[in-house]
C-alpha positions as CSV (number, residue, x, y, z in Angstrom):
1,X,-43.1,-35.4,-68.0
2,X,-45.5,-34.4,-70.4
3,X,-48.3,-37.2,-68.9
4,X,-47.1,-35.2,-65.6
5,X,-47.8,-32.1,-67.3
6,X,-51.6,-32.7,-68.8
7,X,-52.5,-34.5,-65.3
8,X,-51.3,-31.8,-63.3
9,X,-53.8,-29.4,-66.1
10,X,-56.6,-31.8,-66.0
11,X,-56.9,-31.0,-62.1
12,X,-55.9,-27.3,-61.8
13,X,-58.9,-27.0,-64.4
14,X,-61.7,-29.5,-62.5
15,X,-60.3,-27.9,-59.2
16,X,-61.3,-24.6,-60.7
17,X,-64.4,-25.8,-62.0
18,X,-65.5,-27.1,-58.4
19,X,-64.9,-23.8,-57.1
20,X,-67.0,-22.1,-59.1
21,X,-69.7,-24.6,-59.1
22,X,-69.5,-24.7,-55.3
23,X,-69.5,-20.7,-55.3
24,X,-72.3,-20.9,-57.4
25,X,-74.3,-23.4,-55.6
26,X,-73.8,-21.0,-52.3
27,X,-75.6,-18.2,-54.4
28,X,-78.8,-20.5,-55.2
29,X,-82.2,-19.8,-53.9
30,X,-82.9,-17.5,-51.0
31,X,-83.2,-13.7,-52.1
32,X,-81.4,-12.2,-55.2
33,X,-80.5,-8.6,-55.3
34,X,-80.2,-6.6,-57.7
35,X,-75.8,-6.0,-58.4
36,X,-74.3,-3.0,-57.7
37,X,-75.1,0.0,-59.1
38,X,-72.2,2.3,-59.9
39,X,-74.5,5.7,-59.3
40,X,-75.1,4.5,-55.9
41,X,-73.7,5.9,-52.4
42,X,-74.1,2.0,-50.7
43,X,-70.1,1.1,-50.1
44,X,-69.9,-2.0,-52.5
45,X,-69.1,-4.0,-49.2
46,X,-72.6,-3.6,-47.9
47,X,-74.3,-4.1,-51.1
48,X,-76.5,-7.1,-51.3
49,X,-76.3,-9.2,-54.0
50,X,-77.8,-12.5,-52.0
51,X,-79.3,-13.1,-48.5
52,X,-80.6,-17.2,-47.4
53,X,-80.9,-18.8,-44.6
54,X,-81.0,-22.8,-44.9
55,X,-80.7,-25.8,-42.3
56,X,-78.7,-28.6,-42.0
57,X,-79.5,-31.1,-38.7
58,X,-80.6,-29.0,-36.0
59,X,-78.3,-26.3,-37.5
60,X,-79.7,-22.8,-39.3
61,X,-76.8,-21.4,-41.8
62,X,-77.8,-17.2,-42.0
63,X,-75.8,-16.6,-45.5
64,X,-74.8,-13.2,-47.0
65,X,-73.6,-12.2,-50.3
66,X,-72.1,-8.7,-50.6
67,X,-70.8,-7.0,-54.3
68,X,-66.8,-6.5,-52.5
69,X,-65.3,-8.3,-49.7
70,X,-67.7,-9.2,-46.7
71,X,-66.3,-7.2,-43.3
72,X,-64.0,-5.1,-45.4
73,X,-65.0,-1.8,-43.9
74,X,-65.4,-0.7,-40.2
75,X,-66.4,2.2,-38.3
76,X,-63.6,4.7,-37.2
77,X,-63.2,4.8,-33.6
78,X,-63.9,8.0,-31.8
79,X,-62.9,7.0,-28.3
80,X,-66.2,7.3,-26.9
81,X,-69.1,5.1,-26.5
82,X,-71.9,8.5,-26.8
83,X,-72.4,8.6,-30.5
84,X,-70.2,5.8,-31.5
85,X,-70.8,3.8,-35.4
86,X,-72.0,0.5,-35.6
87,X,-71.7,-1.4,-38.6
88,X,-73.8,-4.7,-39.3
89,X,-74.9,-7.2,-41.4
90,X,-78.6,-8.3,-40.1
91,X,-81.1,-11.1,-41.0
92,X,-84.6,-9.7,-39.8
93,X,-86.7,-12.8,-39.4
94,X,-90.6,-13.3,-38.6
95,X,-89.9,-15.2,-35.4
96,X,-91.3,-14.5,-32.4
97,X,-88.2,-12.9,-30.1
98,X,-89.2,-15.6,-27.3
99,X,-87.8,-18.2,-29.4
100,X,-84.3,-16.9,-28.2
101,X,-85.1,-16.0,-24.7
102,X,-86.9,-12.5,-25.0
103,X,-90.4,-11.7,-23.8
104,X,-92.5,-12.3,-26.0
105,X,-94.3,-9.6,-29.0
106,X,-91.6,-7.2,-27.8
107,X,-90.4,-5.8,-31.9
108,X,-88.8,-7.9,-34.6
109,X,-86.1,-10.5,-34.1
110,X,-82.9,-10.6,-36.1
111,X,-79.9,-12.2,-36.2
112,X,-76.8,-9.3,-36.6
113,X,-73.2,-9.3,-37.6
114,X,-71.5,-6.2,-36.1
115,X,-68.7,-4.3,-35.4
116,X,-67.8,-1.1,-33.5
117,X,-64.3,-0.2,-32.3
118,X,-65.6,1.9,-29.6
119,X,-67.4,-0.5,-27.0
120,X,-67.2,-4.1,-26.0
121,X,-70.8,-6.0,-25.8
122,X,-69.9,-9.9,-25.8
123,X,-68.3,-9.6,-22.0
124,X,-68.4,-13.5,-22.3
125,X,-65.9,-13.9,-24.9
126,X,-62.9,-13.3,-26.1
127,X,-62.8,-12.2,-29.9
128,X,-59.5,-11.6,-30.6
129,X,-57.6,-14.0,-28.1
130,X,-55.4,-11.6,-26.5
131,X,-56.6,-12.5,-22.9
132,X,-58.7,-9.8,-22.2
133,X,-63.0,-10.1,-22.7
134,X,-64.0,-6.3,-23.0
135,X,-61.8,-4.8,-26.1
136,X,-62.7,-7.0,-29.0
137,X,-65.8,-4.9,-30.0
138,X,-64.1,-4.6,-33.3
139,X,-63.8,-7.7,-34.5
140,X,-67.5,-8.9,-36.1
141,X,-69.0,-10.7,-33.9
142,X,-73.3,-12.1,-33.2
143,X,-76.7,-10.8,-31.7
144,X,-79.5,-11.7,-31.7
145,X,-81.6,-7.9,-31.7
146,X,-85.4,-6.7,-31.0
147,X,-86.2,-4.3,-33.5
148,X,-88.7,-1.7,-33.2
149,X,-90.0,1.8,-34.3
150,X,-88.8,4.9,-32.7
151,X,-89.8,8.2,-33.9
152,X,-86.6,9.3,-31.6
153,X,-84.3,8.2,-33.8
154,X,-86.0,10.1,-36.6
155,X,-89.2,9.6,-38.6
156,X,-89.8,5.6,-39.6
157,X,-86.7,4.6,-37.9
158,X,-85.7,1.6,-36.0
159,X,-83.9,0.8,-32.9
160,X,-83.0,-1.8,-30.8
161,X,-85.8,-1.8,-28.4
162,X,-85.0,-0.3,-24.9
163,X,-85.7,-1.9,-21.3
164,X,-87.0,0.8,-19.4
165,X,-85.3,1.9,-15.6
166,X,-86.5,-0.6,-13.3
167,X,-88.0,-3.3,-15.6
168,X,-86.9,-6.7,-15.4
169,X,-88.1,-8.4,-18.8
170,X,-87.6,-12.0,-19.7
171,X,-84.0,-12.1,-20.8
172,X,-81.4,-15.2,-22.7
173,X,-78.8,-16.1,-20.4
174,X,-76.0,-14.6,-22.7
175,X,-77.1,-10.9,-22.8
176,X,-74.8,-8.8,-22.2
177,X,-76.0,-6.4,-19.6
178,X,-77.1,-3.8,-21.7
179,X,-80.4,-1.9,-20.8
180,X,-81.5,-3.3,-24.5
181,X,-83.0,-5.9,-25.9
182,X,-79.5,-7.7,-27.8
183,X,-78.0,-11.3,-27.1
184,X,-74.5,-12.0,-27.3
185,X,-74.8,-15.9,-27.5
186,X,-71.1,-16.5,-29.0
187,X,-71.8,-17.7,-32.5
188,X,-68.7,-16.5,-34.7
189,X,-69.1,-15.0,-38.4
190,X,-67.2,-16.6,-41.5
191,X,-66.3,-14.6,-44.1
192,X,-64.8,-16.0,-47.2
193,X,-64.5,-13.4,-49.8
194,X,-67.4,-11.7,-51.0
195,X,-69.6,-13.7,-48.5
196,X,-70.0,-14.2,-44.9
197,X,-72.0,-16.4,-42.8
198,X,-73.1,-17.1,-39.2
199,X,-74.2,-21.3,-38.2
200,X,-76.6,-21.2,-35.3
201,X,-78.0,-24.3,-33.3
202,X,-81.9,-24.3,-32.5
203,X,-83.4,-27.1,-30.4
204,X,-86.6,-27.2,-32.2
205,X,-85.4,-26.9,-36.3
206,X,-88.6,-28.0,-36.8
207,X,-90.7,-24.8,-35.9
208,X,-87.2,-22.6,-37.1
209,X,-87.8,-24.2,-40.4
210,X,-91.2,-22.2,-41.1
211,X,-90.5,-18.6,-40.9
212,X,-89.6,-15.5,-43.3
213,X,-86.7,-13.4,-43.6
214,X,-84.7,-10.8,-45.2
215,X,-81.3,-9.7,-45.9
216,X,-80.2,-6.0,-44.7
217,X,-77.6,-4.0,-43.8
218,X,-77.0,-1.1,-41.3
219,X,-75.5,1.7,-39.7
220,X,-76.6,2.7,-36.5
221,X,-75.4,4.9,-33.5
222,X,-75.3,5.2,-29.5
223,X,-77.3,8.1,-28.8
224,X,-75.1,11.1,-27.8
225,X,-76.7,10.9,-24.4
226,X,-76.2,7.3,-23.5
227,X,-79.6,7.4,-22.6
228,X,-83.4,5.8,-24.7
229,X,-82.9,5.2,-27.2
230,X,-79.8,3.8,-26.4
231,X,-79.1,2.1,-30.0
232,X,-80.8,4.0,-32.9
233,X,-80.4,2.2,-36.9
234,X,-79.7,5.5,-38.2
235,X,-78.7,4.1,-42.0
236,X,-80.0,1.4,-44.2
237,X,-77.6,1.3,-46.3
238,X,-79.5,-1.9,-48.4
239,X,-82.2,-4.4,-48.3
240,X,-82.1,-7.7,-50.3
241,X,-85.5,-7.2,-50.8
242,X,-85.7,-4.0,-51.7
243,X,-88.8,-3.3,-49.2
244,X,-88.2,-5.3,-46.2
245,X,-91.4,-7.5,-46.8
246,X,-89.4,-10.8,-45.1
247,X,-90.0,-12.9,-48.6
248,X,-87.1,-15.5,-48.2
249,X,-88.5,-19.1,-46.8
250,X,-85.7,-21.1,-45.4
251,X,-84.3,-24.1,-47.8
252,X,-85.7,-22.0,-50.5
């Protein structure tokens, strides 16, 4: 019993061990953040503490380490698209947004995690597998974005670029329908505790492999009259940076 006994010790402790070296290994390279800040008005489950983005095959792993849980808070709904909260996690990257099916030069491209209880945009899936495709808007889910400035949305802000009446850009085959410039190609979030990450295939990982990112993340909101700018970023609520100067290199 007691050889039972040490055994049994001897691997609780080296299982323990390999958690936290694993855990640790996760939080290696990429872009370090400064922790949380107890004077600051950033909820602790937005606050960046790592953001990296590394490949595996022709796979690209976006990773995000947040002070709390990852995904813990939501908007409240409202009932109303017009002015509804958006919540997200977002990558902003250097690559051009025609890597992913979007004209090209049109704003930056980023990969986002979001949720928002108030309006469906991934009309090809079915988030929370209860049969239906267009009430899951609540459960986090991916874009790919096109980021711009819009004075609009208030001085030096950002929105998700708009396609005007009648224009018929170059668009991926999953967007969603949405006069805007957002992808809804189908790649689920992970979250495991205080991290959360998003696996996304590229045919040429070669070319992927090259460019600069950041870690940020957002509130933003439909504009009250469903109308240009339809999606304004109307809060930053932190930047793994610091300055959104894109220094992460992937496998870094």
């Amino acid at each position: 019993m007691k050889n039972f006994t040490l055994a049994s010790c001897i691997l609780s402790t080296s299982i323990a061990l390999s958690a936290q070296v694993a855990a640790h290994s996760e939080h290696t390279g990429g872009i370090k953040a400064p922790k949380f800040d107890s004077g600051s008005t950033t909820h602790p489950s937005f606050d960046i503490i790592h953001s990296k983005i590394s490949t595996q095959g022709n796979i690209a792993t976006f990773h995000l380490a947040i002070t709390a849980e990852a995904g813990s808070s939501k908007p409240k709904a409202t009932g109303k698209l017009a002015g509804s909260s958006v919540y997200s996690y977002v990558w902003p990257t250097n690559l051009d947004p025609s890597t992913v099916g979007f004209e090209e030069k049109t704003g930056i491209l980023a990969l986002a995690v979001t949720a928002h209880p108030d309006f469906d945009d991934t009309p090809l899936y079915d988030e929370n597998n209860d049969g239906e495709l267009s009430n899951d808007g609540n459960e986090w889910h991916s874009h790919w974005i096109v980021l711009a400035p819009n004075e609009q949305c208030g001085p030096g802000a950002l929105a998700v670029v708009d396609i005007p009446k009648g224009a018929q850009p170059k668009l991926p085959k999953t967007w969603p329908g949405l006069p805007i410039l957002l992808d809804s190609p189908g790649w689920n979030p992970t979250f495991h505790g205080n991290h959360l990450e998003v696996k996304v295939p590229f045919a040429d990982i070669n070319s992927f492999e090259n460019i600069t990112y950041d870690g940020v993340t957002a509130a933003l909101r439909v504009n009250q009259s469903v109308h240009a700018p339809l999606l304004c970023v109307t809060d930053v609520l932190d930047i793994a940076s610091g300055d959104l100067s894109l220094p992460g290199k992937v496998n870094q």
